[in-house]
N, C-alpha and C positions, 0 to 999 in steps of 0.2 A: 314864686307861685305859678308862674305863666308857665317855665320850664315844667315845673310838677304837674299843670292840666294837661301841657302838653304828653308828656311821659307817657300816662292815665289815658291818653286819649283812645288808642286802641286796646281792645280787650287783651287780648292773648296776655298780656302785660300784668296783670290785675293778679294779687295774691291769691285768687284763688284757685289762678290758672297756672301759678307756674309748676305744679307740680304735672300735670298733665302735658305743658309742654317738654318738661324735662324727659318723661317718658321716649315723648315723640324723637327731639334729639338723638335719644340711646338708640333706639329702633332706626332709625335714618344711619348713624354710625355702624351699627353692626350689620345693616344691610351692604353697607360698601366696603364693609371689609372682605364679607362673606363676595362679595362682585370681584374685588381685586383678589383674592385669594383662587378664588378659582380662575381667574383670567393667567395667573401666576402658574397655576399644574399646568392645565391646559398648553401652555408655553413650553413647560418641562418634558410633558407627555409626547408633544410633534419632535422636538428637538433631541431628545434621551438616546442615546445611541450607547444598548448594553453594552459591558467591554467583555471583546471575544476573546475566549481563553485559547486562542493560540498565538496572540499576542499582549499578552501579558509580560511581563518583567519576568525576568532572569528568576527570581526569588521564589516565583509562582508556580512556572513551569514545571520544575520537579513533581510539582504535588499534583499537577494536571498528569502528567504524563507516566505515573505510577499508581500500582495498586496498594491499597493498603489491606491489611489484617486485622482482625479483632484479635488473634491470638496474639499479638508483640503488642511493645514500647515502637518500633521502628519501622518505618515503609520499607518494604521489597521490591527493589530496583527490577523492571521487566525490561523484555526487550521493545528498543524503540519506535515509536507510532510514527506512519508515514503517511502521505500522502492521500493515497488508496483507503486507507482507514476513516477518511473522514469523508469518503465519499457516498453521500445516500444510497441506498439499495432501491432506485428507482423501478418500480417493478410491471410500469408502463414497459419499460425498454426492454425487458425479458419475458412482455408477455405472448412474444409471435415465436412462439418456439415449432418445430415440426411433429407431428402426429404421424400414427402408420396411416390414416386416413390420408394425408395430405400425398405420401406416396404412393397408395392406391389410385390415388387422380390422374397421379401427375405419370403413373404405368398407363390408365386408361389412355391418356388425350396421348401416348406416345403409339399408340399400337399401331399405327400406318408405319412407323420406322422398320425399317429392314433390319431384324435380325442379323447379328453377324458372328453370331454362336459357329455356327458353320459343321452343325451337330450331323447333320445328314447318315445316321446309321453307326458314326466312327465317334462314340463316346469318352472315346481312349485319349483322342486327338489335345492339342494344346487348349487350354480354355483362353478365351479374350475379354480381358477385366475392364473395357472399353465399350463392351455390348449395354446396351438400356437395361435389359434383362436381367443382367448380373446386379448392374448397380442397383437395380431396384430393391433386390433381391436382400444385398447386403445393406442396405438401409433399413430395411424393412426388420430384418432378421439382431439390428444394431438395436435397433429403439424398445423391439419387444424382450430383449437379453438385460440391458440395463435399465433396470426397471426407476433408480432411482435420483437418474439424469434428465436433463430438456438439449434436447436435442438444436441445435438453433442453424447451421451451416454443414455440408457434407459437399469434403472436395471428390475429384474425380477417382473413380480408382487408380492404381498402378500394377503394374504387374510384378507379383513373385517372385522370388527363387526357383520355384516348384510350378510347373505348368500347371497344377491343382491352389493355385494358392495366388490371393490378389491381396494387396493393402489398399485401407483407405482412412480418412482424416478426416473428423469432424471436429465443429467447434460446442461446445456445450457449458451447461453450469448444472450443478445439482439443484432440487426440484425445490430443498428446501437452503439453498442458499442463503446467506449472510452476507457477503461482501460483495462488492461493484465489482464482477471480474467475470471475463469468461476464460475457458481453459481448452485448449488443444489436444486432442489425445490421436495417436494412429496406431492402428491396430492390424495385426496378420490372418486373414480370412482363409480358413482353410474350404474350397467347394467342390460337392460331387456333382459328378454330371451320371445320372440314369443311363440305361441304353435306350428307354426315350427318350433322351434329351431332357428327363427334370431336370432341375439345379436345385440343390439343396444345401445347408452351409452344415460343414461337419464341425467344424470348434472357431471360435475366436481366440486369437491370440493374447499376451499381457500387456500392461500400459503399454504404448510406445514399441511394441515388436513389429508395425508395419512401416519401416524405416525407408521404404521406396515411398512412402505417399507424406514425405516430412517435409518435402520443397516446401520453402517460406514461397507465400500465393502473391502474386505479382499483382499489383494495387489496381491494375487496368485488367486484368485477369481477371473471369466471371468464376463463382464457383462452381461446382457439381449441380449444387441442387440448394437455394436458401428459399424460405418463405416467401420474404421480404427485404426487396430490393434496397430500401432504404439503411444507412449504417447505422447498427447497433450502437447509438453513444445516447448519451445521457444528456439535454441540455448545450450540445455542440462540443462536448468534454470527453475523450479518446478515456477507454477502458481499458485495463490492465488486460490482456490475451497471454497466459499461462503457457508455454508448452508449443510456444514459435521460436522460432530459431533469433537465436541472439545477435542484433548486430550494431557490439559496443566497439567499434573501432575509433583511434581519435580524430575529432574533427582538426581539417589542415587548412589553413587559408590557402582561398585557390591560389593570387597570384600578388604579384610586388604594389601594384595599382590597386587591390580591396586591402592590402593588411597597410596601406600607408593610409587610406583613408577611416579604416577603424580606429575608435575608439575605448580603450581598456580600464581595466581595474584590477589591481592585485591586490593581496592582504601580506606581509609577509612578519612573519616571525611570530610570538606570543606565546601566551601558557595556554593555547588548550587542546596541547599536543596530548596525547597521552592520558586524554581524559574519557571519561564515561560514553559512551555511543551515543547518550541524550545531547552532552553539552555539547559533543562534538557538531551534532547537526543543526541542534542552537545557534552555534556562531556561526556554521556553513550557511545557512538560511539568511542572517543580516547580512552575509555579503553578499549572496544572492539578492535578495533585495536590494541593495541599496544598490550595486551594477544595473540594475532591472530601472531602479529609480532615475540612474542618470544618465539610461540609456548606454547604457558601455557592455562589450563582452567581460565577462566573470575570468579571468588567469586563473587556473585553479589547479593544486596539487592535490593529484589522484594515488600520491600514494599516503598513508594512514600511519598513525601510529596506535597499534591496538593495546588497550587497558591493559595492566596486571589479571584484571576481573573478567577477563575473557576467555586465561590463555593458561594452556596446560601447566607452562612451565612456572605461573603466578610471576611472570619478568614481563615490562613493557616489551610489545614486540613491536619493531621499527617498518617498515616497506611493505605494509599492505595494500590490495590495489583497492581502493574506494569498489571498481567494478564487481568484486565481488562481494560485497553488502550490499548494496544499490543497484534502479537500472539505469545504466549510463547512457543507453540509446534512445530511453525515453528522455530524460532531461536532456541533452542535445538536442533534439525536437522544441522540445521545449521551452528553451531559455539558448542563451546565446553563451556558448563556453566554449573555453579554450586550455588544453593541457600546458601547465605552465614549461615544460620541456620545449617542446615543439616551441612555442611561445619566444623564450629567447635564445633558439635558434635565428628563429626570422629576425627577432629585433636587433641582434650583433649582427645579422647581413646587412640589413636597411635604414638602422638608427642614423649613421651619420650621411647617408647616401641622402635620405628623403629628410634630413632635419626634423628626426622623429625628437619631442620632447617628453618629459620626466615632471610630472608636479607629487612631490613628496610632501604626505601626511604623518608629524610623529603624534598628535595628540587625538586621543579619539574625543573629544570635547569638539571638535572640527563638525558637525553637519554633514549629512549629504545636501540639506538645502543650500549651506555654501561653498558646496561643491560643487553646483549645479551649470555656472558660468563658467567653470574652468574648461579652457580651451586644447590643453596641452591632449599630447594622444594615449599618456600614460599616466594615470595616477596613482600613486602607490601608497598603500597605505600601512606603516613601520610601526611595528608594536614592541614595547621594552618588554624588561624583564621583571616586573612586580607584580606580581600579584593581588587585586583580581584587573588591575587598571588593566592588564595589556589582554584579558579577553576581549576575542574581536564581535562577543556581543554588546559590548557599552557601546559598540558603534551606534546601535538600534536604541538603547535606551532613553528616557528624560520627553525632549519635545519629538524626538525621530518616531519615538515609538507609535505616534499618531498620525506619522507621514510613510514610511519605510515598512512595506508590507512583505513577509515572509513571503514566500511563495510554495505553500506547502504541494501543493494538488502536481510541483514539478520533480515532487523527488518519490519513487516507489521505490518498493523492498527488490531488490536481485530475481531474476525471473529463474533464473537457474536455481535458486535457494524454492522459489516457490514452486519450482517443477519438481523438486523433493517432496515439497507437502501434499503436490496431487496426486504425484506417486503413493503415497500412503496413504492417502484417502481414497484412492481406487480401489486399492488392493483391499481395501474394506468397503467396497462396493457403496463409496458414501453412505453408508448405511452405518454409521455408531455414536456411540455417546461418549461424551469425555468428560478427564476428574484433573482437576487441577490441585498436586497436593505438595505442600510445600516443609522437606524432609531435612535428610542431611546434615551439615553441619549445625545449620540454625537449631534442629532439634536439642543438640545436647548445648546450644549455648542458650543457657537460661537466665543469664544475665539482661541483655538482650530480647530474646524470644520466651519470656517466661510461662507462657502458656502453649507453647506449639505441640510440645512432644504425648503432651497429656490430648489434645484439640484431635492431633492427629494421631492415634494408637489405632491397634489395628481394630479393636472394639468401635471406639467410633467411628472409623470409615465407614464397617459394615452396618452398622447403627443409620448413618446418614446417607447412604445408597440403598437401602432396601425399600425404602417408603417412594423413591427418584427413579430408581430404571432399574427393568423389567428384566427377572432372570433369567441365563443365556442370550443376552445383549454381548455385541462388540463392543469393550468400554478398552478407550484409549487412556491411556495414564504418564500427565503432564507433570514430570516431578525432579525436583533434584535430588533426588533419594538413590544414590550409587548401588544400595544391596538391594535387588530387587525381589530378591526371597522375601523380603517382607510382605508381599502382597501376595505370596502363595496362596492362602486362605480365600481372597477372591474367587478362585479360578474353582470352588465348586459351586458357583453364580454364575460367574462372568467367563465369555472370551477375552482376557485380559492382554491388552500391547502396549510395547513400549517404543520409543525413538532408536532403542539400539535395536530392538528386531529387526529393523530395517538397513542394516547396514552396509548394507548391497551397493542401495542406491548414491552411498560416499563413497566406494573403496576404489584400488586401484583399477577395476572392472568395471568401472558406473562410467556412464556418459558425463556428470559432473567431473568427475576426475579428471577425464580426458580433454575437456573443456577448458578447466582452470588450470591447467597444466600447459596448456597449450597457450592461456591468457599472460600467465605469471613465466612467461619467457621461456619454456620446458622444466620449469622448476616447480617439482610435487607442490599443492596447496595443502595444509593440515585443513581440516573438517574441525576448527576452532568452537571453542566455549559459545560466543557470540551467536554464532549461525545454527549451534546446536540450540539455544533458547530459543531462536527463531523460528527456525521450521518447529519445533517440538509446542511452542508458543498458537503458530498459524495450525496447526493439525486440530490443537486443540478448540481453536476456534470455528474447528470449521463440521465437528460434533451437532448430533440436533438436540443432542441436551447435554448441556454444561454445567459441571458440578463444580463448583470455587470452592477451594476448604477456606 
């Protein structure tokens, strides 16, 4: 009984309260779930870190890094995304571009300068592409012709062939630009001189006809004439410059005393020789990282083996130079590399001399994080023959893939492939639209593509371009479609082009040729599969309206 008064003694207790206390309980429970629950997101939301799809898994990437169709069962392999492609179109950085006002100023505040026309009555006389006067002239005369350019840098003139005739060199981007890049063009100024002494410019030349004003500009070397003093880059991050002279030489260790205190990294053997341009750069990228990672120069083999799927003859082709798909003098800037040639030259002069050593990798289950204390000067990392184990992306895979970062922002597309696409986007005075239309074999294979060849007929082209761009437009046309009479019927709309009109800018007579002829030891380069997607690919991109079939 005393227990039971006791019990009794406080209310709360009392039958007719417990159901109001039970209330209370729930209400007190689900307020601290509702408190831990959110204290739990809250948690999630600081720490979340989305995963960036350009390190993703091997599995993934393919589907990152291709387009797909409505009209297939299958994705359409493009060509591969680099660098430069992921780079914002910051448009802060392109917004100090030059005006004709800016060179009207900049004529005013010169006018105390001494003429050195040296016009005095004798008209006839040699002209001097070095006077204010001229240069103004031909700035002036630059900016109001190409209507659909921003003008950003204008080097000095040079002088001609022709005492009537000066070159000069600007850097520019078109107005409506898309990508992080400026581009180079120099051009041949033809000018009359009055028997007053006017100056007036009688024509400009084609892309690149002013080949006196093409000297690559010496880094301590002021321009002509720029806005703003400050360097065009993005965020402290060097831009792609189109249409400067190429200079992918290989880097050589200076001397016995720097290659005995480097530290290296090679990859050597594996399947992914002979693979897709995607996969190839795939595993080029984890060894670039993981060198990057443990602080080592990258040993790297610059020559290639290109796809069946590239190449005229559908046969793997052996000995291509990496340099020309890629720019090589940007990534040397960039990362710390070494042609594996050159490479063990040095190491059979020095290896037993300086007790250079060898840490050999056969298992890509290895880390770079336990690689990270090895001391030795060489680590080489040995891949078998199975398939997919001896891709040298499992290097990056599992725990690495959260430690070992690609280094994408160091690899760009070939400047010499890209001085192709400006050449064709000049020649259309950046001024067109482009159609992306995917023909050819896919069309009659219906297995596969069972919707393509009905998607893409030539009814619907015209069906899906008449509502889109506007007739007698420049429409560029991005396609694997070999008979190009198909698109006859365009061409009472459209100025219709294609990647073979241009063929100039490959052939034995193009500066390209001459270049990669000169790269690849004097031994002709074919104008391959690969590089033709590429420019045909970048041309297309670079349209101010873009039509995807």
């Amino acid at each position: 009984m005393l227990g039971r008064s006791g019990l009794y003694r406080s209310g709360s207790f009392r039958p007719e309260n417990l159901g109001q206390n039970a209330l209370h309980m729930i209400g007190n429970l689900c307020f601290t779930i509702f408190v831990i629950g959110v204290l739990v997101f809250t948690i999630i939301a600081a720490t979340y870190e989305p995963e960036d799809p350009l390190f993703r898994p091997s599995t993934k990437i393919t589907t990152f890094l291709t387009s797909t169709s409505n009209a297939t069962f299958k994705s359409d392999s493009t060509v591969v995304r680099t660098g430069e492609d992921f780079m914002a179109a910051n448009q802060t950085a392109f917004a100090t571009f030059i005006n004709v006002t800016d060179v009207v100023e900049l004529k005013e505040a010169s006018t105390d300068e001494t003429s050195s026309t040296g016009c005095e009555g004798d008209s006839k006389g040699p002209l001097d592409c070095k006077d204010p006067e001229v240069f103004h002239l031909m700035m002036k005369v630059a900016i109001e012709h190409f209507k659909d350019i921003h003008f950003y840098r204008f080097g000095k003139p040079a002088s001609g062939p022709e005492e009537n005739t000066c070159d000069m060199a600007w850097r520019f981007r078109p107005k409506e630009g898309k990508t992080a890049a400026f581009y180079k063009d120099y051009r041949r100024f033809v000018i009359n001189r009055s028997e007053n002494c006017t100056l007036s410019v009688v024509s400009i030349g084609d892309y690149h006809s002013g080949v006196n004003a093409r000297k690559k500009k010496n880094k301590n070397q002021k321009p002509g004439f720029e806005k703003t003093s400050r360097r065009q880059e993005q965020g402290g991050v060097s831009l792609p410059v189109v249409g400067e002279t190429v200079n992918d030489s290989l880097p050589v260790v200076e001397s016995e005393n720097a290659f005995r205190n480097g530290k290296y990294l090679i990859y050597v053997g594996g399947g992914d020789r002979c693979k897709s341009m995607n996969h190839y750069l795939w595993s080029f990228l984890c060894a670039l990282g993981e060198a990057q990672y443990l602080n080592r120069t990258l040993v790297m083999d610059l020559t290639l083996c290109l796809s069946s799927i590239y190449t005229s003859s559908n046969q793997e082709e052996e000995g291509k130079d990496f340099r020309l798909y890629f720019d090589f003098e940007h990534l040397k800037e960039a990362a710390s590399v070494l042609d594996q040639g050159q490479f063990w030259l040095d190491w059979n002069k020095w290896q037993r001399k300086d007790r250079l050593s060898l840490y050999l990798v056969e298992d890509f289950r290895v880390t770079p994080m336990k690689l990270s204390e090895v001391k030795d000067s060489l680590i080489m990392r040995k891949f078998g023959s199975v398939e997919p184990d001896n891709y040298w992306y499992r290097v990056c895979e599992g725990e690495t893939e959260s430690v070992v970062q690609r280094p994408w922002h160091q690899i760009w597309k070939s400047r010499r492939l890209m001085d192709i696409v400006s050449a064709i986007a000049s020649r259309l005075n950046w001024d067109y639209d482009s159609v992306h239309i995917v023909r050819g074999e896919k069309a009659r294979n219906r297995d596969v593509w069972p919707n393509l060849a009905q998607d893409m007929s030539l009814d619907a082209l015209i069906s899906a371009l008449q509502d889109k761009i506007e007739d007698g437009r420049n429409v560029y046309i991005a396609t694997n479609e070999t008979d190009t009479s198909f698109f006859e019927p365009l061409k009472d709309k459209y100025s219709i082009h294609f990647l073979n009109d241009y063929k100039d800018l490959w052939d034995e007579n193009s500066e390209w040729y001459s270049e990669t002829t000169k790269l690849n030891n004097g031994v002709p380069v074919e104008f391959d599969g690969y590089m033709r997607v590429s420019v045909d690919t970048e041309v297309l991109f670079r349209g101010k309206k873009q039509i995807e079939s």
